[in-house]
N, C-alpha and C positions, 0 to 999 in steps of 0.2 A: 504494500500500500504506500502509496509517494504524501508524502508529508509536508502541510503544509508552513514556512518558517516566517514570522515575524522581524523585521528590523527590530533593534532593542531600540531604537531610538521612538520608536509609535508605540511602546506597551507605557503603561501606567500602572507604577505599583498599587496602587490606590483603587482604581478599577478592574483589573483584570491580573491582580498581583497570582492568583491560582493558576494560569493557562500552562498548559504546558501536560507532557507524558504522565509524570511525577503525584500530579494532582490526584487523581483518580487513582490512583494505584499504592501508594505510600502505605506504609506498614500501618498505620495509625489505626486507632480504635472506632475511627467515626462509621456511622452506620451506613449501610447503602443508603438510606433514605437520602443523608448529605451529599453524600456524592454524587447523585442524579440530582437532586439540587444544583451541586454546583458544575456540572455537565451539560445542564438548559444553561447556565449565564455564561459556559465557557464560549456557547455556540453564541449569544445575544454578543457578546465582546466581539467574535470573529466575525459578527455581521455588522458591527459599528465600525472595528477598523477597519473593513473592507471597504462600506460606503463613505469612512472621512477619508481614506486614502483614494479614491476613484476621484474624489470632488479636488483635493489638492494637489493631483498630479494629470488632471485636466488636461491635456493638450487643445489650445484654442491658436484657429489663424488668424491672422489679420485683416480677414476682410469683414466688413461691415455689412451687417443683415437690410437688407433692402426695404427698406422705411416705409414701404407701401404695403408692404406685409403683416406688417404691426400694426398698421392700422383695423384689417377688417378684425370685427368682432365675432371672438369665440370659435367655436368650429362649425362649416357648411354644416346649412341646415340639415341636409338628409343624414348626413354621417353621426348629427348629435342626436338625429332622434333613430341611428341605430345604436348606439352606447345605449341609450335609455332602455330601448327596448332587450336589449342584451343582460343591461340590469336587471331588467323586469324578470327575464328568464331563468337566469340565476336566484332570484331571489321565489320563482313560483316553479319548478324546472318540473311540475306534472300540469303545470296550465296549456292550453290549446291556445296558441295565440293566433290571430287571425291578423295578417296585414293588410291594411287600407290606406295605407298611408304613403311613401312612395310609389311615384307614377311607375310599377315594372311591370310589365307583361307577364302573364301566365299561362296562357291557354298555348298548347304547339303551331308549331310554323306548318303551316299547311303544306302537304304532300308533294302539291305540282312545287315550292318552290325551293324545299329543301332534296327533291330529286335532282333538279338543278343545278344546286349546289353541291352535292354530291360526284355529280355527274361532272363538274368541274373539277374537283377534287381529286378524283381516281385520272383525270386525264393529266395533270401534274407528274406522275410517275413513270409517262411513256415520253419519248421523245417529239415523238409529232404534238403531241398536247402542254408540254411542259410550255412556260414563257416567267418571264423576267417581273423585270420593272412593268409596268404600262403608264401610259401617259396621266400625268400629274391631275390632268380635269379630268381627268375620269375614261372607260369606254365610251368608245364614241357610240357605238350602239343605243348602250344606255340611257346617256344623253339627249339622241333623237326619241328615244321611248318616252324619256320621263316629258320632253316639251310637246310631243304631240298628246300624251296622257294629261298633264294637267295643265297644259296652257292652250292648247287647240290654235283659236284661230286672234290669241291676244298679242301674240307681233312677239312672243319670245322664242328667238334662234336656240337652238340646238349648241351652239357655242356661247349662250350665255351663260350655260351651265355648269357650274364645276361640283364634278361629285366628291364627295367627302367620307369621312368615319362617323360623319354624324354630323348634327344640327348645333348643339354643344361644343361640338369642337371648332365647329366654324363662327363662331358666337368670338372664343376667343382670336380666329386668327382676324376675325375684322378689326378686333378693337388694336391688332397689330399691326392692322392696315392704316388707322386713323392715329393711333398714337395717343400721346399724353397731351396735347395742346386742345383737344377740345371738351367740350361740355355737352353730358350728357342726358337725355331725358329716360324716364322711364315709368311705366303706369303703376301706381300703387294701389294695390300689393300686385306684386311681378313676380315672375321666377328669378330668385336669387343670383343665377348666374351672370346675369347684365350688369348687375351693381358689382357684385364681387370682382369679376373681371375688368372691368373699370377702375375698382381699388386699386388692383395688384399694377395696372399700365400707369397709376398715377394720375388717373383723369380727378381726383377728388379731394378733398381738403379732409380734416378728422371727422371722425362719429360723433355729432352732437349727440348724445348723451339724451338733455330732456326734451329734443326735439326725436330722438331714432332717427335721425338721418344724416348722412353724409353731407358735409358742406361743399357746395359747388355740381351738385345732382340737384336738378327739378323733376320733384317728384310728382308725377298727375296726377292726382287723387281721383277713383274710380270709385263707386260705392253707389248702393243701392239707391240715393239720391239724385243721382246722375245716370240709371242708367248704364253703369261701370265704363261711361265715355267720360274723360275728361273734357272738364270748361275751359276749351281751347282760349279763351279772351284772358285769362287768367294763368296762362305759362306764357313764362319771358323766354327770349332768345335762344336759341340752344340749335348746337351743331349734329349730331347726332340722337333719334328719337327711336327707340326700343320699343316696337306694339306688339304684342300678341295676338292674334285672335282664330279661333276661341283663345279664349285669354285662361293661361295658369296661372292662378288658380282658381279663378273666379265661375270658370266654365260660360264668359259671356260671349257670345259671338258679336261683333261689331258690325250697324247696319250699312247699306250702298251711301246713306248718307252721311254717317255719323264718316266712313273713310274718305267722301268726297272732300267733307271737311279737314280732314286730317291731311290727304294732300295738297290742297291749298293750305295750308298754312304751313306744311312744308315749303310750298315754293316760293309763300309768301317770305318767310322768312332765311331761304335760300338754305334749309337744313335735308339733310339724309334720313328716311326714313328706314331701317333695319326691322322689316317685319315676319314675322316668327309661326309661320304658318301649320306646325308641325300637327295640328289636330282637326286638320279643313275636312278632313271625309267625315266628322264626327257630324256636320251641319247636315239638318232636316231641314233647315227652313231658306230661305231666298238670298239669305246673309252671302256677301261675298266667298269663294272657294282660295281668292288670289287679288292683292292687292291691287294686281296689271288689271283687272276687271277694271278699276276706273281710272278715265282718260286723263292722262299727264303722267301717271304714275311711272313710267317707266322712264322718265326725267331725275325722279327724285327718293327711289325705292329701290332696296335690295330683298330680295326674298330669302330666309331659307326654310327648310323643310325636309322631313325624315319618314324612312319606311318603320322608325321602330315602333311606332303604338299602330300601323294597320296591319303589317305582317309580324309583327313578333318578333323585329330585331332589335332589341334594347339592347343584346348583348353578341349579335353579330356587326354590328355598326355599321351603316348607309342613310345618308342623306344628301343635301344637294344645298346648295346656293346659288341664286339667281342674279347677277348683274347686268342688266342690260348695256346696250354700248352709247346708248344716248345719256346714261349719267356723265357727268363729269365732277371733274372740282372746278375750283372757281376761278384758275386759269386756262381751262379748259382741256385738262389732260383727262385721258379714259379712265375712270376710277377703277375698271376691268382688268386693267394693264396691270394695274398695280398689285392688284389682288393676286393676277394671274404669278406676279413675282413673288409674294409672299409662298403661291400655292408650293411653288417650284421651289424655293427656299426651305422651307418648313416643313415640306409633308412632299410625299412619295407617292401617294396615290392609294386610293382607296384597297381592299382585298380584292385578288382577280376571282377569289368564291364567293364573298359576300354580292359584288359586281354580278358574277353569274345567279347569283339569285335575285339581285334588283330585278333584272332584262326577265326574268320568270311573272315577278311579282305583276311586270304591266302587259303580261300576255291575257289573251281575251279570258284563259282559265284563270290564271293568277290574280287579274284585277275582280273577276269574284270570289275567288278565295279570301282577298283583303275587306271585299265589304261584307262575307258572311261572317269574322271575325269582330267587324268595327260593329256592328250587328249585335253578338255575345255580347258585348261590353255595354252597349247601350240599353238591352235586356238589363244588364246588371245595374245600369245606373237608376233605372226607373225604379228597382226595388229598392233600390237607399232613398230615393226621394221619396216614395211612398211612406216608407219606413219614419222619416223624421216628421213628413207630413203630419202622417197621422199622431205623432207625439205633439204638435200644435207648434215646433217651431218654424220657423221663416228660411227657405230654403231656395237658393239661386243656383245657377248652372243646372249642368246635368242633359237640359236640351240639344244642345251642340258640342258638345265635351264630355270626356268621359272622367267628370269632377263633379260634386255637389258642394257646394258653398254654404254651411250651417253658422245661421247667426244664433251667438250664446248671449244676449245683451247682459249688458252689467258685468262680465265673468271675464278672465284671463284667459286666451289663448288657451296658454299652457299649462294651465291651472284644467280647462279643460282636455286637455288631451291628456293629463297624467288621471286623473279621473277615470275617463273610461279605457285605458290600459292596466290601473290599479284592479277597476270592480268588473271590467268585460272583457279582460285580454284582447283589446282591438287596437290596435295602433293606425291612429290617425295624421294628421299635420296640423300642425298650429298655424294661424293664418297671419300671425304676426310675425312669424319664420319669413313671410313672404314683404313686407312693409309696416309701415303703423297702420297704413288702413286697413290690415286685416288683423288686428287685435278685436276681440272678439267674435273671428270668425273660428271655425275650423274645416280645412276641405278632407273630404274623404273619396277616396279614389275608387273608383269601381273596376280597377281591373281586380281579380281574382277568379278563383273558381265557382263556379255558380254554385255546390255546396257550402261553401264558407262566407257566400254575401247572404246566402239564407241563414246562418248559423249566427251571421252575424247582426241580424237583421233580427233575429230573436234576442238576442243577448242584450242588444238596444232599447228593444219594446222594456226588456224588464228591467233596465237600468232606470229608463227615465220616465216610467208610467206613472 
């Protein structure tokens, strides 16, 4: 057995004067009892010198931690309310917990387009089928799929398109594209990614504290008052503007005219609209699919948008970004160019198998595959709103989204979600995760399995009857 030796100069007579072989063993009359005594504090000392010794021989470099880091608060939202829920588990580890809380996918990827991808897969191993690199925007293939699939006849090319790992990751490379010199909008409460990502490029000033927000963000206040559209007369200047719609987490879909508004006043005020279309197939009603639906927008709008909530790739990653080539900046270079540089700089290009299951996704079986899927989810949503319905609270989204938006008046966010994870093992999202306007909301996600939104739909009635 290898043994471990102490510096004489880290022991303390005084504290840890027994350590050593000698201890335990020593002819002396004392009883086992002491000696297992003092064999728990021999271990307590060699876990104190270990941890003051790791702290005072520290090795630190010289570089300085990047000051935009320290600014955001605490840990992303989803990541804290999985510690939580990980607590929860630990501390309940025969409870059935049920997640509603993170937007992830659950139900399988439908057949035609994981054969696809398959079928990509096994062709990697032969020579004729192997291939490399592929071009940084994506398959071209692809590309002509995704613009005649959701843009038809709105005047967007096949080369506005640049495919991506996701909707997420292109969130950040734009703010990479725009940088730290501008100001940004975004609707509150938003998906956290915009602010955050904004933090770290430096677009922001510190966290007011008893305001909840970031100094040098205008933030739009959406809220059942309004509509979940912001009082465009009532936001100042700003370079860049963040929309969602359907909007996370609100579940609101935005009207023709509530955006006609919005790109005027883009153009009025010479700003970039970055909007976030990642939930358009969830729309039943007339509400726009694509921002290019009204006229000018392709002046002053970038789109992106994701296969992961209609096919089930949350966790294969494919989406798209949209720039058309009549944006420019405001000397009138392609804002496309630029992008296209980042694309080439930064990223390598989407998976040539995830790719092969895009081109699936918007074949005539696959684009029904995706809405028998978008379909489940919307089943699921109708039983949570019925569910809270009938409990008497006040309940938005769910229609065009697959979110429901529960207002808890007078209550904390988090105060409620720890609530019904405490008494219903259900994990939800606090709506203040997302802005101060959603302090006393909380949204609840309707992906799951259609057993557990019934499981959980009971658990509910008898929480809050």
């Amino acid at each position: 057995m290898s043994s471990f030796v102490f510096p004489s100069s880290n022991l303390s007579s005084s504290s840890c004067a027994f350590l050593g072989h000698n201890t335990l063993n020593s002819s002396s009359s004392r009883s086992k009892t002491v000696a297992l005594s003092r064999s728990k504090e021999n271990f307590r000392c060699i876990a104190e010198l270990v941890e003051k010794s790791s702290v005072s021989t520290a090795y630190k470099t010289s570089v300085t931690r990047n000051p935009n880091m320290a600014k955001l608060q605490a840990g992303y939202l989803f990541p804290e309310i999985a510690r939580r829920r990980s607590a929860h588990m630990a501390k309940h580890p025969d409870a059935r917990i049920i997640s509603l809380g993170i937007g992830d996918t659950t139900e399988p990827i439908p057949d035609v387009i994981t054969s696809a991808m398959a079928k990509r897969a096994h062709a990697l191993a032969t020579i004729d089928g192997y291939s490399g690199y592929g071009a940084e925007q994506g398959d071209q293939k692809l590309r002509a799929a995704i613009a005649e699939s959701f843009y038809g006849s709105l005047g967007i090319d096949s080369s506005d398109i640049f495919v991506s790992d996701g909707a997420k990751c292109d969130i950040s490379r734009l703010q990479l594209l725009f940088g730290s010199n501008v100001k940004i909008a975004v609707q509150d409460p938003s998906y956290p990614a915009y602010v955050d990502s904004g933090v770290i490029m430096g677009q922001t000033g510190l966290y007011e504290k008893d305001l909840e927000k970031y100094a040098n963000i205008e933030y739009m206040r959406c809220s059942p008052d309004n509509g979940f559209f912001p009082d465009l007369t009532k936001i100042s200047k700003c370079d860049i503007i963040f929309f969602c719609s359907p909007n996370n987490p609100t579940g609101s879909a935005a009207t023709r005219e509530q955006l006609i508004q919005l790109v005027k006043f883009a153009k009025d005020n010479g700003s970039i609209i970055i909007y976030d279309s990642a939930y358009a197939m969830y729309i039943s009603d007339d509400s726009p699919r694509s921002i290019y639906e009204i006229p000018g927008a392709e002046e002053v709008a970038i789109e992106t948008a994701s296969f992961s909530k209609y096919a089930g790739f949350t966790g294969v990653r494919l989406g798209w970004t949209v720039i058309p080539k009549q944006l420019l900046f405001t000397d009138g270079f392609p804002v496309a160019k630029d992008f296209n540089r980042i694309v080439c700089t930064c990223f390598n290009g989407a998976s040539n198998i995830s790719q092969a299951g895009g081109i699936a996704c918007l074949s005539e079986e696959g684009l029904k595959a995706m809405l028998d899927v978008v379909s489940f989810y919307k089943e699921n949503t109708k039983i949570i709103v019925e569910t809270f319905t009938s409990l008497g609270y006040k309940v938005y989204g769910g229609k065009n989204a697959p979110y429901v938006w529960v207002h808890f008046p007078g209550r904390k966010s988090w105060d409620v979600f720890a609530e019904i994870l405490e008494k219903a093992h259900i994990v939800t999202t606090p709506g203040s995760g997302f802005g101060p306007a959603g302090e006393g909301f909380v949204r609840v996600s309707a992906f799951g399995h259609r057993e557990n939104i019934l499981e959980a739909s009971k658990r509910l009635k008898q929480l809050y009857k």
